[in-house]
KOLNU-960028 format. One record per residue: residue number from 1; residue in three letters; x, y, z of N, C-alpha, C, O in turn. Coordinates in steps of 0.1 Angstrom, whole numbers, plus 5000, padded with zeros to 4 digits. Layout:
<node num="NUM" residu="ALA" n_xx="X" n_yy="Y" n_zz="Z" ca_xx="X" ca_yy="Y" ca_zz="Z" c_xx="X" c_yy="Y" c_zz="Z" o_xx="X" o_yy="Y" o_zz="Z"/>
...
***
This chain:
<node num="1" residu="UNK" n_xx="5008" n_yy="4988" n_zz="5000" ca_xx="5000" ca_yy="5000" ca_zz="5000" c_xx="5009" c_yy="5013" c_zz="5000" o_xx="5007" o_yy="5021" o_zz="4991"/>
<node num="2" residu="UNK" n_xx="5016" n_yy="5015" n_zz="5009" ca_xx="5030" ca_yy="5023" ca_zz="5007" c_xx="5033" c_yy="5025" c_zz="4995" o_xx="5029" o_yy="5036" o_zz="4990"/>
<node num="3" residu="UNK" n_xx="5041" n_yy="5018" n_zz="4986" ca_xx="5041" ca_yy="5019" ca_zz="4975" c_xx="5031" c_yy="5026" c_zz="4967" o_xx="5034" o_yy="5036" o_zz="4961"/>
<node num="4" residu="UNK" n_xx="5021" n_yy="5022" n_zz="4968" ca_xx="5012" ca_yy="5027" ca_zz="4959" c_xx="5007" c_yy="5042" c_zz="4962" o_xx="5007" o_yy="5051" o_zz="4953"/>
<node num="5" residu="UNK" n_xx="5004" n_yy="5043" n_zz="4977" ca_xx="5010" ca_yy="5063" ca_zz="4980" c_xx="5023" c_yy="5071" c_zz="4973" o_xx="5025" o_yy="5082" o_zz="4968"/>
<node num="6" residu="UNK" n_xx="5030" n_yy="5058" n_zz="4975" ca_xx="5043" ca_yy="5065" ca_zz="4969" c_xx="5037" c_yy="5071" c_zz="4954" o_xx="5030" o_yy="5080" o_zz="4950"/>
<node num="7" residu="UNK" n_xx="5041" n_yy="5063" n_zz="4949" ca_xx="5034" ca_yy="5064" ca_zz="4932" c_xx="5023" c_yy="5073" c_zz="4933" o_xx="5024" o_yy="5081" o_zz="4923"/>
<node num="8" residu="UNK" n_xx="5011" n_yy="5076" n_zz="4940" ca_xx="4998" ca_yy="5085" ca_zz="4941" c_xx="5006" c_yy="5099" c_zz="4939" o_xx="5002" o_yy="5109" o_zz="4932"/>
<node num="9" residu="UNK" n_xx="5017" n_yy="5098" n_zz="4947" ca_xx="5021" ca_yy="5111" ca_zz="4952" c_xx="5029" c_yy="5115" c_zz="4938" o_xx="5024" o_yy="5122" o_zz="4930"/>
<node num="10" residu="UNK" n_xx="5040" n_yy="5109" n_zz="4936" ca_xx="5049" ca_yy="5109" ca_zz="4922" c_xx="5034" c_yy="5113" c_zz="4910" o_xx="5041" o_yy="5117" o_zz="4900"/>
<node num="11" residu="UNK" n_xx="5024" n_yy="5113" n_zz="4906" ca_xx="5012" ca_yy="5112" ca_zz="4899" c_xx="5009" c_yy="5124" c_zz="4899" o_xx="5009" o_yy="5132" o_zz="4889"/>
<node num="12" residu="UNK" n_xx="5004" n_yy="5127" n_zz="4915" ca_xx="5001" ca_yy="5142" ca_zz="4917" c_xx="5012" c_yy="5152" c_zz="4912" o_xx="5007" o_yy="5162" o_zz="4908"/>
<node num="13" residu="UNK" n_xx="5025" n_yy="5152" n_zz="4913" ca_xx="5031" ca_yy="5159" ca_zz="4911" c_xx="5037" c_yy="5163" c_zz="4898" o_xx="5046" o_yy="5172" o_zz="4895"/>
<node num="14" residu="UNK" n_xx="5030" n_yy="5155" n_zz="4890" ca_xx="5036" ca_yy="5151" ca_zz="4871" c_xx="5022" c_yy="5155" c_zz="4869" o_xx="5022" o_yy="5162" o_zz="4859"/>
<node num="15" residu="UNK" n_xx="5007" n_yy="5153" n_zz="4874" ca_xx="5001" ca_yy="5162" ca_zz="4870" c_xx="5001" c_yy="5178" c_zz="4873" o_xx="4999" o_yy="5187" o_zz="4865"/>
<node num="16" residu="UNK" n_xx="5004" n_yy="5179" n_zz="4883" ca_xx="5007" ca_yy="5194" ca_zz="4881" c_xx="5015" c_yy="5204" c_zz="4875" o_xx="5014" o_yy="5216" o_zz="4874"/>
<node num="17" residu="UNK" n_xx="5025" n_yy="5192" n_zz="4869" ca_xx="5036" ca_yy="5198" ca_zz="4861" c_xx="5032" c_yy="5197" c_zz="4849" o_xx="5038" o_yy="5204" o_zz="4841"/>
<node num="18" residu="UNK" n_xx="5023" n_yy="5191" n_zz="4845" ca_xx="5020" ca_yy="5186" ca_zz="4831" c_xx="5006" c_yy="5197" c_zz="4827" o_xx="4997" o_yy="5199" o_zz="4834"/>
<node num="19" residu="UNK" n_xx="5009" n_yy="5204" n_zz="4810" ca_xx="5001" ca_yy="5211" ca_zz="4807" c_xx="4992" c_yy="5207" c_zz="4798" o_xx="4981" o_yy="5212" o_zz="4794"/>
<node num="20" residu="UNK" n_xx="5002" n_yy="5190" n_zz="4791" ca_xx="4993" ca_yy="5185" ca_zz="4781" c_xx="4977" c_yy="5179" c_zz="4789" o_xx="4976" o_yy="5172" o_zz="4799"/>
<node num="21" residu="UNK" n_xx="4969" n_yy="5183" n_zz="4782" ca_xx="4953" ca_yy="5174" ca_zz="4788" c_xx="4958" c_yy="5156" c_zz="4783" o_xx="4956" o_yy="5146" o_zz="4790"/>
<node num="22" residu="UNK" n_xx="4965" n_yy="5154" n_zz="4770" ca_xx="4963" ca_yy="5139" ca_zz="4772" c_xx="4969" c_yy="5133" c_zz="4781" o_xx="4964" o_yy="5125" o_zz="4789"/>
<node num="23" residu="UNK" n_xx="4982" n_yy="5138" n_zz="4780" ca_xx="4994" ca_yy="5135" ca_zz="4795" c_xx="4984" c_yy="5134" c_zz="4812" o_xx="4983" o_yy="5125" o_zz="4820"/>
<node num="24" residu="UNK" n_xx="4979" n_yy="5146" n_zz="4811" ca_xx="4973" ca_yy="5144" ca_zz="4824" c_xx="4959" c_yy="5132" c_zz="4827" o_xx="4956" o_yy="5126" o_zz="4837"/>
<node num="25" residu="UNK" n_xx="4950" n_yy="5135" n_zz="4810" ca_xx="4944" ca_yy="5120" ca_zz="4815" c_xx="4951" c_yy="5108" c_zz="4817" o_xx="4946" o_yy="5100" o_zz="4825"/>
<node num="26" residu="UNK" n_xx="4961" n_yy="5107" n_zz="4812" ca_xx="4969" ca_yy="5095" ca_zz="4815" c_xx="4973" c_yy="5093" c_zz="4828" o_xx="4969" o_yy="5083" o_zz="4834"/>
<node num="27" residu="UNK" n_xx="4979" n_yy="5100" n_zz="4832" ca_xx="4980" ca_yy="5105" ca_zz="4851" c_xx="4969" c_yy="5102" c_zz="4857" o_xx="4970" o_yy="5092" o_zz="4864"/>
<node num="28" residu="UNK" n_xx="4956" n_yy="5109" n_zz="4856" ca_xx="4944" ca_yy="5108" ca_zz="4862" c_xx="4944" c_yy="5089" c_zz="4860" o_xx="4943" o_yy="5081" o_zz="4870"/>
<node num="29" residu="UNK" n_xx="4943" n_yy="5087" n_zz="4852" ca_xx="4935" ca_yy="5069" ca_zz="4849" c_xx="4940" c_yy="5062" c_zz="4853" o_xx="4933" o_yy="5052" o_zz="4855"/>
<node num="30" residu="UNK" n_xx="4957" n_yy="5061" n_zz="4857" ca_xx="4967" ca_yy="5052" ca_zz="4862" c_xx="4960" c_yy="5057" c_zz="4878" o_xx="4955" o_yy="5049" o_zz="4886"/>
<node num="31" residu="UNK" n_xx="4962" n_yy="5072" n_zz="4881" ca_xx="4956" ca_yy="5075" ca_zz="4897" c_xx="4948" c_yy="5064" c_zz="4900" o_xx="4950" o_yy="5054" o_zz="4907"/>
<node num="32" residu="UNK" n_xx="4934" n_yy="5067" n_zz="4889" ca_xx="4923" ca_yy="5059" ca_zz="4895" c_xx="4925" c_yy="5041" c_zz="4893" o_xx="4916" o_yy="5034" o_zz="4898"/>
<node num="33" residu="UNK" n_xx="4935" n_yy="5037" n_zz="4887" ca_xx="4932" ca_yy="5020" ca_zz="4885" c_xx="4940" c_yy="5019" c_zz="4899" o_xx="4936" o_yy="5009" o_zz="4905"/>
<node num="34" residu="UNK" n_xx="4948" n_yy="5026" n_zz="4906" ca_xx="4962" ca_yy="5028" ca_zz="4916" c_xx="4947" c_yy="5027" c_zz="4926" o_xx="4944" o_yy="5016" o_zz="4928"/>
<node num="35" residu="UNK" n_xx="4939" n_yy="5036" n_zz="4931" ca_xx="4930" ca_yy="5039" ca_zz="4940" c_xx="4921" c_yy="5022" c_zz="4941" o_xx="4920" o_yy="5014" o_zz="4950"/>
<node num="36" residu="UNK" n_xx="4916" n_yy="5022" n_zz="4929" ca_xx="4905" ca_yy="5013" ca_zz="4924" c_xx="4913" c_yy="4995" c_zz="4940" o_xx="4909" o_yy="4989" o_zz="4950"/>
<node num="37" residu="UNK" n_xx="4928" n_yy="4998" n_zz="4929" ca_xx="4932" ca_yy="4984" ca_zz="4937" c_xx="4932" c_yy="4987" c_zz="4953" o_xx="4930" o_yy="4979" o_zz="4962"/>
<node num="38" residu="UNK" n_xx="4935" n_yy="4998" n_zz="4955" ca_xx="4941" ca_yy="5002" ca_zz="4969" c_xx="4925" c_yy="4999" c_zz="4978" o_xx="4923" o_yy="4992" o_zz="4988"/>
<node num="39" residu="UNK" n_xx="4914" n_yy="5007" n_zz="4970" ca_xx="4898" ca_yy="5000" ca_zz="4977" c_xx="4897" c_yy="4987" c_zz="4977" o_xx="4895" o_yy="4983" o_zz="4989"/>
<node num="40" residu="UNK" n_xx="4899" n_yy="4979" n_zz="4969" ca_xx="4902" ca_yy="4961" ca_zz="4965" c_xx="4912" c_yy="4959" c_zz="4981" o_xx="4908" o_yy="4950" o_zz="4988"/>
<node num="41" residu="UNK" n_xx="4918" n_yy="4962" n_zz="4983" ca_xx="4928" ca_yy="4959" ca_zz="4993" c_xx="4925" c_yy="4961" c_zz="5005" o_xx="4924" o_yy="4952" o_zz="5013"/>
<node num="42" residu="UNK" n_xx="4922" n_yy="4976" n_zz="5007" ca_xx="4913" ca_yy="4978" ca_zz="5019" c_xx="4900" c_yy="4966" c_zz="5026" o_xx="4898" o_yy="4959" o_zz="5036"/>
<node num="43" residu="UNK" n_xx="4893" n_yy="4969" n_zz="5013" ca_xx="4878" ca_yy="4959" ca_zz="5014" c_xx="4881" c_yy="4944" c_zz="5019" o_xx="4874" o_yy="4938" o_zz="5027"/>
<node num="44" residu="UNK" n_xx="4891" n_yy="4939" n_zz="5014" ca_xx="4897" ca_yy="4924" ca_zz="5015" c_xx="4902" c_yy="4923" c_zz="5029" o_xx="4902" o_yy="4913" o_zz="5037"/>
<node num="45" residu="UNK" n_xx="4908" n_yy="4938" n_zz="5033" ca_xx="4915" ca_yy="4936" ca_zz="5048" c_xx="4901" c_yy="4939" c_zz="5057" o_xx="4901" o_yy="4933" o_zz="5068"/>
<node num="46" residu="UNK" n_xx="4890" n_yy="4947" n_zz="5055" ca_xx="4886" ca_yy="4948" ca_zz="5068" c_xx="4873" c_yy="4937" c_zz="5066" o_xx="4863" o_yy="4938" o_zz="5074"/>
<node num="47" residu="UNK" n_xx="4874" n_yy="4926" n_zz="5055" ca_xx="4865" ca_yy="4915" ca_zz="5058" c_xx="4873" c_yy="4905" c_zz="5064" o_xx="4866" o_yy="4896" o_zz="5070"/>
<node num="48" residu="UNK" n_xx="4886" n_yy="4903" n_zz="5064" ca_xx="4891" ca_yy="4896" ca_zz="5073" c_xx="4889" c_yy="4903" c_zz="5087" o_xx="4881" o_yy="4897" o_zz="5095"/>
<node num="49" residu="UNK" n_xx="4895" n_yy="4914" n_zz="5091" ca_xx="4894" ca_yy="4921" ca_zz="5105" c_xx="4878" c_yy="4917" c_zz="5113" o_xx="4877" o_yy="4914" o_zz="5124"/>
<node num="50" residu="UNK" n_xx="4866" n_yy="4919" n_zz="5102" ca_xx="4856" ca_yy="4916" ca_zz="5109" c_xx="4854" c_yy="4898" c_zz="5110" o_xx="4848" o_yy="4892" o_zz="5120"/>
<node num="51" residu="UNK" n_xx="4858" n_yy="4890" n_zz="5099" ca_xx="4861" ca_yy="4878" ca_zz="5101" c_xx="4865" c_yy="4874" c_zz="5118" o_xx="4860" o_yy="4866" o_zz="5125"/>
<node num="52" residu="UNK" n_xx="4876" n_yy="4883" n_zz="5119" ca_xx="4886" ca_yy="4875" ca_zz="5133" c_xx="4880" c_yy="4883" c_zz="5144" o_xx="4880" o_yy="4877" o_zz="5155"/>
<node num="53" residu="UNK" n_xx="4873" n_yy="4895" n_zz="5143" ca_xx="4865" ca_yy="4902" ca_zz="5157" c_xx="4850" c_yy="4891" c_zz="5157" o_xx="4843" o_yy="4889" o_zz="5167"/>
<node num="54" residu="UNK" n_xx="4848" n_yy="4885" n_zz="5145" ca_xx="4836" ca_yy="4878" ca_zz="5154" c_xx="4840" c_yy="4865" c_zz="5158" o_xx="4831" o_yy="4859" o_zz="5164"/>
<node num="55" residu="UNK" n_xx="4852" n_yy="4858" n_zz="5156" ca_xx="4858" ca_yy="4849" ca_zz="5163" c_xx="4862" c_yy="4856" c_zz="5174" o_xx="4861" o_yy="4848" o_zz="5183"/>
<node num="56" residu="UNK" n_xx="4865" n_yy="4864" n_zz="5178" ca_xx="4869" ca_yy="4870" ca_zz="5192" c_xx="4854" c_yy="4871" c_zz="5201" o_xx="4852" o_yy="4867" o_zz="5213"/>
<node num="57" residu="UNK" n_xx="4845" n_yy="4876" n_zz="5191" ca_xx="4833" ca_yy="4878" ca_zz="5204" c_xx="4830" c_yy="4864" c_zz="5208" o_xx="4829" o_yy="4862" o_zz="5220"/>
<node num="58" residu="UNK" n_xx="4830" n_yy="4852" n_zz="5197" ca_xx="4828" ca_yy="4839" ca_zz="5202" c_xx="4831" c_yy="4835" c_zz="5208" o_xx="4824" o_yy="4827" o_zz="5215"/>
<node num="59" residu="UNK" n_xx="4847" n_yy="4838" n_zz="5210" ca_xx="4851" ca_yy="4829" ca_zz="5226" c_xx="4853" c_yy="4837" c_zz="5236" o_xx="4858" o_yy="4831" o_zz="5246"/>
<node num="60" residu="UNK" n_xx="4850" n_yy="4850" n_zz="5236" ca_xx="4844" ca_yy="4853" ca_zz="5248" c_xx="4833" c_yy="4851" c_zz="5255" o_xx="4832" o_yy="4853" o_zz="5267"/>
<node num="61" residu="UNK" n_xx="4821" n_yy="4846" n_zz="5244" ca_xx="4807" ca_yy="4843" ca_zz="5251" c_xx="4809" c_yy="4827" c_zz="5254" o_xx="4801" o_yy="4820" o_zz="5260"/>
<node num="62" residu="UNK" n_xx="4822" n_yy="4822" n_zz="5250" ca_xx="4828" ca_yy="4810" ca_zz="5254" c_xx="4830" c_yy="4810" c_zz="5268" o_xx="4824" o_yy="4806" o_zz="5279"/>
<node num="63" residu="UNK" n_xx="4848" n_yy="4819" n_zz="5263" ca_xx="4850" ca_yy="4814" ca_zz="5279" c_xx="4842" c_yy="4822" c_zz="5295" o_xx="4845" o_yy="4821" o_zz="5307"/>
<node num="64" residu="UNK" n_xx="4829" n_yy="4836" n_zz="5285" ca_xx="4819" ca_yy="4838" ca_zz="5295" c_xx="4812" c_yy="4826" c_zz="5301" o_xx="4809" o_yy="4823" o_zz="5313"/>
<node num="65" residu="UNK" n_xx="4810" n_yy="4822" n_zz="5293" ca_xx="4800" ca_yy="4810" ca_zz="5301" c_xx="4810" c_yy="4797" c_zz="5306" o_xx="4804" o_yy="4789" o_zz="5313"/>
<node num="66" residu="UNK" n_xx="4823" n_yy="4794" n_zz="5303" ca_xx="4828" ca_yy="4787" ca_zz="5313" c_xx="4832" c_yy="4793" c_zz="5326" o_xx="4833" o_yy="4785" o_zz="5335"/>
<node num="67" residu="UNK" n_xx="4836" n_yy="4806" n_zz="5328" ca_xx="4838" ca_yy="4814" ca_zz="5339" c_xx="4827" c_yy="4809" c_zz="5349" o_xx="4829" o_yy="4802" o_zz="5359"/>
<node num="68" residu="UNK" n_xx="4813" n_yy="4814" n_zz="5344" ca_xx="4804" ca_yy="4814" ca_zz="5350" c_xx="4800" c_yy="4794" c_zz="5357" o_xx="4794" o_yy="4790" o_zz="5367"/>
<node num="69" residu="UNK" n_xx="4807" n_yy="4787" n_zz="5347" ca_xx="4807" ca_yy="4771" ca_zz="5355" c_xx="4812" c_yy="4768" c_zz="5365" o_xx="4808" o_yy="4760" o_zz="5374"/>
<node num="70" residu="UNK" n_xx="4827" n_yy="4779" n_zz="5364" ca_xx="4836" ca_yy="4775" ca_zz="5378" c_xx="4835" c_yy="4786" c_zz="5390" o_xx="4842" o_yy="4786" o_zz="5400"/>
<node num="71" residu="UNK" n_xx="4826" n_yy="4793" n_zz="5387" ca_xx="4825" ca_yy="4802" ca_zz="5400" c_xx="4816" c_yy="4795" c_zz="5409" o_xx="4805" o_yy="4790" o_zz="5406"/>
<node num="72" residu="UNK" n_xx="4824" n_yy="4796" n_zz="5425" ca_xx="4817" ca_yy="4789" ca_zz="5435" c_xx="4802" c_yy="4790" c_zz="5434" o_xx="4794" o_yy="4797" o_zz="5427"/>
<node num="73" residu="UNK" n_xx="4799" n_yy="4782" n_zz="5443" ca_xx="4782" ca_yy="4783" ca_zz="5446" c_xx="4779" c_yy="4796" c_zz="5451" o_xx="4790" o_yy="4803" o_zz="5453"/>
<node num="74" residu="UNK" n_xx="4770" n_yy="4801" n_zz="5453" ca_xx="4765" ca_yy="4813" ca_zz="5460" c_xx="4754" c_yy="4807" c_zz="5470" o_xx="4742" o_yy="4803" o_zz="5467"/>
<node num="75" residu="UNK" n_xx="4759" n_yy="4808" n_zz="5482" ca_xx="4751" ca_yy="4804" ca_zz="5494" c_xx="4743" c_yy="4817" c_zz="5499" o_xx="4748" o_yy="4827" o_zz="5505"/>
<node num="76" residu="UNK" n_xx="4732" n_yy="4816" n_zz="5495" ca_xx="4726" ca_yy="4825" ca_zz="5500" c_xx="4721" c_yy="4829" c_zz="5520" o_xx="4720" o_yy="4840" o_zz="5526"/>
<node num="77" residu="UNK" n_xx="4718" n_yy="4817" n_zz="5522" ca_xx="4713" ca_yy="4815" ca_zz="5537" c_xx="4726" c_yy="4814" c_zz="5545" o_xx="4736" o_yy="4808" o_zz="5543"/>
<node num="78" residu="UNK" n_xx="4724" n_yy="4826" n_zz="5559" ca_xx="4729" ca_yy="4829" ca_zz="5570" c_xx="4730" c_yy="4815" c_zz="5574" o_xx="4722" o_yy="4807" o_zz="5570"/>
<node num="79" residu="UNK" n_xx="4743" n_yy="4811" n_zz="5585" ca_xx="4742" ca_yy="4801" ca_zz="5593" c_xx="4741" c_yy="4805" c_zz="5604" o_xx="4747" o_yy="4815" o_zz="5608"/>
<node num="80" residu="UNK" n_xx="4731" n_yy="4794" n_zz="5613" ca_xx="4726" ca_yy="4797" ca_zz="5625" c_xx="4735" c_yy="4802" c_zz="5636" o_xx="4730" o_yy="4806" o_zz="5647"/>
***
């Protein structure tokens, strides 16, 4: 992904140097296939991330409910 900032940036800066319109569409269309992949990349990472947070909520309602097996009795009644 770095890389590809890298390059966004080098893009930005050749279009603003650049006065030809085809030169700069060319600039602009590499931007957007550069963007296009970098959303593709993102998207793939935060369906994993939510992938592995709902494995995390799981075994916490896991080891909630084994917590809750090994906690002593609760004696309610005073002894005489």
């Amino acid at each position: 992904m770095l890389t590809a900032e890298d390059r966004l940036g080098s893009l930005r800066a050749a279009y603003h140097a650049e006065d030809d319109q085809a030169a700069q569409r060319a600039i602009v269309a590499e931007a957007l296939e550069i963007n296009t992949k970098l959303q593709a990349a993102v998207q793939a990472k935060l369906e994993r991330l939510a992938a592995f947070k709902g494995e995390l909520e799981a075994k916490a309602v896991r080891y909630t409910a084994h917590l809750a097996g090994l906690q002593p009795p609760n004696h309610t009644t005073v002894p005489d």
